[in-house]
C-alpha positions in Angstrom: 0.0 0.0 0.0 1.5 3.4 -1.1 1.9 6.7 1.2 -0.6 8.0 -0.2 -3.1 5.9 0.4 -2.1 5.6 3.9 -2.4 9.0 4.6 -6.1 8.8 2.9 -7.5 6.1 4.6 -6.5 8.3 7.7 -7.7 10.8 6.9 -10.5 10.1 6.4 -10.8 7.8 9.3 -10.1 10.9 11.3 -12.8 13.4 9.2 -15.4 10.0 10.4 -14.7 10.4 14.2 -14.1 14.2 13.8 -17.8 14.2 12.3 -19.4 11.7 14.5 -17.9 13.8 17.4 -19.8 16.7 15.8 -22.9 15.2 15.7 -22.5 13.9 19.3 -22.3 17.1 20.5 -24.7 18.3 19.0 -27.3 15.8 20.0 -26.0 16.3 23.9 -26.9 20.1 23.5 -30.3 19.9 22.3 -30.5 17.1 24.8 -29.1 19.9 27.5 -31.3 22.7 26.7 -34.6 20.5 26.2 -34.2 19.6 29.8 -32.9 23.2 30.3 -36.6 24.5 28.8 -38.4 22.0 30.5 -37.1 23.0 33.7 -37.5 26.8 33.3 -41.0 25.7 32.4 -41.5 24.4 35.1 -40.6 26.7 37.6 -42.3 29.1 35.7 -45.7 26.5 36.2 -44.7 26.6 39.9 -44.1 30.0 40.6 -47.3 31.2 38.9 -49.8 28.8 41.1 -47.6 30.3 44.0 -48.7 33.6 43.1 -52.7 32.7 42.3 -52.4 30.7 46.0 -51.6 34.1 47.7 -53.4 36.2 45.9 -56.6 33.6 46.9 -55.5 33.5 50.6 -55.1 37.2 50.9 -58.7 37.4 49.6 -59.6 35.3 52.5 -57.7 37.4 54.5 -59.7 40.3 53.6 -63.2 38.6 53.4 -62.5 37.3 57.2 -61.7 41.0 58.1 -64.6 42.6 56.4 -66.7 39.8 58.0 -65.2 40.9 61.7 -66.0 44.5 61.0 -69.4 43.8 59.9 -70.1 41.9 63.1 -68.8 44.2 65.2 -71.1 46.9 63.6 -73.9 44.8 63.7 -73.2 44.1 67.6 -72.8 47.6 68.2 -76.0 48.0 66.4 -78.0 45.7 68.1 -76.9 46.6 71.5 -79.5 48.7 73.3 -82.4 47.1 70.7 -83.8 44.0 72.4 -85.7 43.1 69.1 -82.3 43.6 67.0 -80.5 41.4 69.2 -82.9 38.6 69.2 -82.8 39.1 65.7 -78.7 39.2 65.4 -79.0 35.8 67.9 -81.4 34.0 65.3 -78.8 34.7 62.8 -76.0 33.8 64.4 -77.7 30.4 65.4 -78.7 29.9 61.8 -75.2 30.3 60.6 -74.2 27.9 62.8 -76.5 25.4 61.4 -75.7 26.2 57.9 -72.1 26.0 58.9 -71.3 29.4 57.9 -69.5 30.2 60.9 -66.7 28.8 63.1 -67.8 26.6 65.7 -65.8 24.9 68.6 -66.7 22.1 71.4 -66.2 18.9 72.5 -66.2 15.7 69.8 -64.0 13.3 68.4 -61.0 13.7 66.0 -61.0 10.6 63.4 -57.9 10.2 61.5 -58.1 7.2 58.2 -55.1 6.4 56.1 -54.4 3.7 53.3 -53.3 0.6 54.3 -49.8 0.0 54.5 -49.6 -4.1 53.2 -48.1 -5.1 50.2 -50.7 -4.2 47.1 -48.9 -7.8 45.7 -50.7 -9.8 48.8 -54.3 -8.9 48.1 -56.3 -9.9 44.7 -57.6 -6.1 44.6 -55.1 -3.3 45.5 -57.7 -1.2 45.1 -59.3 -2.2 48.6 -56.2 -1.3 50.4 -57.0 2.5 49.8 -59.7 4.5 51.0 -62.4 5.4 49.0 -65.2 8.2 48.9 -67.5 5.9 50.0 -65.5 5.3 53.2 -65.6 8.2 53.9 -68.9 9.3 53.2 -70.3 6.1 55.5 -68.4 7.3 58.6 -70.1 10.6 57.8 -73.4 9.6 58.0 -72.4 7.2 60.9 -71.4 10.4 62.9 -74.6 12.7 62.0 -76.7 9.4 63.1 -74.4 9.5 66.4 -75.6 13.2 66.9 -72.8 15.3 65.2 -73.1 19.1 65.2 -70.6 20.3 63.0 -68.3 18.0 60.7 -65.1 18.9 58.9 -62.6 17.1 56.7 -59.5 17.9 56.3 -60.8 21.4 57.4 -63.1 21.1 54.7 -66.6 21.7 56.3 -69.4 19.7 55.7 -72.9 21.9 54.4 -76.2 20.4 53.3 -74.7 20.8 49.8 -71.0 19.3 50.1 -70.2 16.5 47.6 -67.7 14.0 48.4 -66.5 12.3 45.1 -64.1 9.8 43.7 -61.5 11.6 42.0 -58.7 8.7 41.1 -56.3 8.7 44.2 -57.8 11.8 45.5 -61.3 12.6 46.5 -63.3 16.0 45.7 -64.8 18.0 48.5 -66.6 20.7 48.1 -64.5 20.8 45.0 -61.4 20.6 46.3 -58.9 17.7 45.8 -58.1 16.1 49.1 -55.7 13.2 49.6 -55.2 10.5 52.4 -54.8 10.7 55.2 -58.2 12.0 56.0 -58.8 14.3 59.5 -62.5 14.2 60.1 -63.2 16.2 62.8 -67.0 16.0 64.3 -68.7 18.2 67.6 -71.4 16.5 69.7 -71.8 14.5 72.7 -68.1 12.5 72.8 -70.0 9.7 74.2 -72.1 9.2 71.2 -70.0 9.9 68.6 -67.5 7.6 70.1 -69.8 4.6 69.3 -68.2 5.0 65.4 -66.0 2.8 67.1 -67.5 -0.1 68.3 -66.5 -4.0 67.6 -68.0 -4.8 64.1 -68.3 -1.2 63.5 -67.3 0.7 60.2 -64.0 1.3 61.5 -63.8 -2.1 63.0 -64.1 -3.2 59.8 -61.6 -1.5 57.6 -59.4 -2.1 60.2 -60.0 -5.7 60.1 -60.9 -6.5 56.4 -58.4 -3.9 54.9 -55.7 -3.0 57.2 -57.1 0.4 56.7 -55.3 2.8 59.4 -58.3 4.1 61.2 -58.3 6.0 64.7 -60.7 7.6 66.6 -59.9 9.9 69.6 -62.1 12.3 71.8 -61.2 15.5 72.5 -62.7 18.4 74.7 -61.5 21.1 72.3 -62.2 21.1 68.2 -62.6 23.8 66.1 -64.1 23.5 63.0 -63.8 26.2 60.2 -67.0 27.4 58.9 -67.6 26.6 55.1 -65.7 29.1 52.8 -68.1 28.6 49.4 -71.2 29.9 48.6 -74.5 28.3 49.8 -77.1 29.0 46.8 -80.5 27.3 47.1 -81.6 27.4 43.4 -84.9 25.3 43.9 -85.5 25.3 47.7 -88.4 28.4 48.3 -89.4 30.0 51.4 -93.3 28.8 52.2 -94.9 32.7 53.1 -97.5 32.2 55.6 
């Protein structure tokens, strides 16, 4: 084989890997900034549902101030009128009904998590996780049991709330809640405490499922009042 083509073949062995180097460059740029973008996207995603989340609890803010000052007028108000006051008392019950205010009292404090086994040791993973019907049967257990006011996960519960199946998450009130669940319930402790008898609801879920489910009472809850709007669209006042 001559010099010359010698010094060819290297050549051009050489202008292959200089090329290929080229082209795996440039691959592991675009590669580079694509995760680059999809990072600054993100943080752009994050930081903008950072800003609507303050901007939505410093309207809260200023709705429970307004909603102090207007009290505090309307007590002032209704100070030296007997007929006002009664009046202003018949509200404020009402709203306490309605769940429209904050309440407090003695209850129980009832805390339910997914089960912890193995998903692989069960024929249905889908029973080791808590479901909307779950929690909507200790619910109606509780108001049986004499429950004043009920709240989940600070979420209070109104004649309208809807508790729904949302994948791993479950709407209330249309927000998306996750496990664990705090359901927090005022009444006679006594009473409500019955939830958890032996072949109870939470017996049960305990027993069948491994469902974590705990029941404590407590002398002090507070449970927010409902933050929506309560609009009766077909519900009419009978005049008499």
């Amino acid at each position: 084989m001559t010099n010359k083509k010698i010094i060819s073949i290297v050549l051009g062995l050489m202008c292959f890997a200089l090329t290929l180097g080229i082209c795996i460059q440039i691959k592991t740029v675009k590669e580079s900034n694509s995760t680059v973008s999809q990072n600054y996207e993100e943080n752009n995603l994050r930081a903008e549902v950072l800003k609507y989340k303050e901007r939505y609890d410093n309207k809260i803010k200023e709705i429970e101030n307004i909603d102090k000052e207007l009290e505090a007028q309307i007590s002032q108000a209704t100070e030296k009128n007997s007929d006002l006051e009664d009046a202003q008392n018949q509200i404020q019950q009402g709203n306490k009904i309605i769940g429209t205010t904050e309440v407090k009292g003695p209850g129980v404090i009832i805390t339910l998590s997914d089960s912890k086994l193995d998903p692989k040791t069960v024929l249905n993973p889908s029973d080791l996780l808590l479901h909307d019907i779950d929690v909507l049967s200790v619910i109606n257990e509780l108001k049986n049991t004499g429950a004043e006011a009920i709240s989940i996960n600070d979420q209070r519960v109104v004649t309208t709330t809807s508790i729904k199946c949302g994948g791993a998450i479950i709407n209330i009130n249309g927000e998306r809640v996750g496990a664990p669940f705090t359901i927090k319930a005022i009444g006679l402790p006594e009473n409500l405490a019955n939830l958890d008898r032996p072949q109870g609801y939470l017996d049960m879920l305990r027993e069948k499922y491994q469902i974590g489910a705990e029941l404590k009472k407590s002398n002090d809850i507070t449970i927010p009042k409902y933050s929506g709007v309560i609009n009766f669209k077909y519900a009419k006042t009978v005049d008499k």
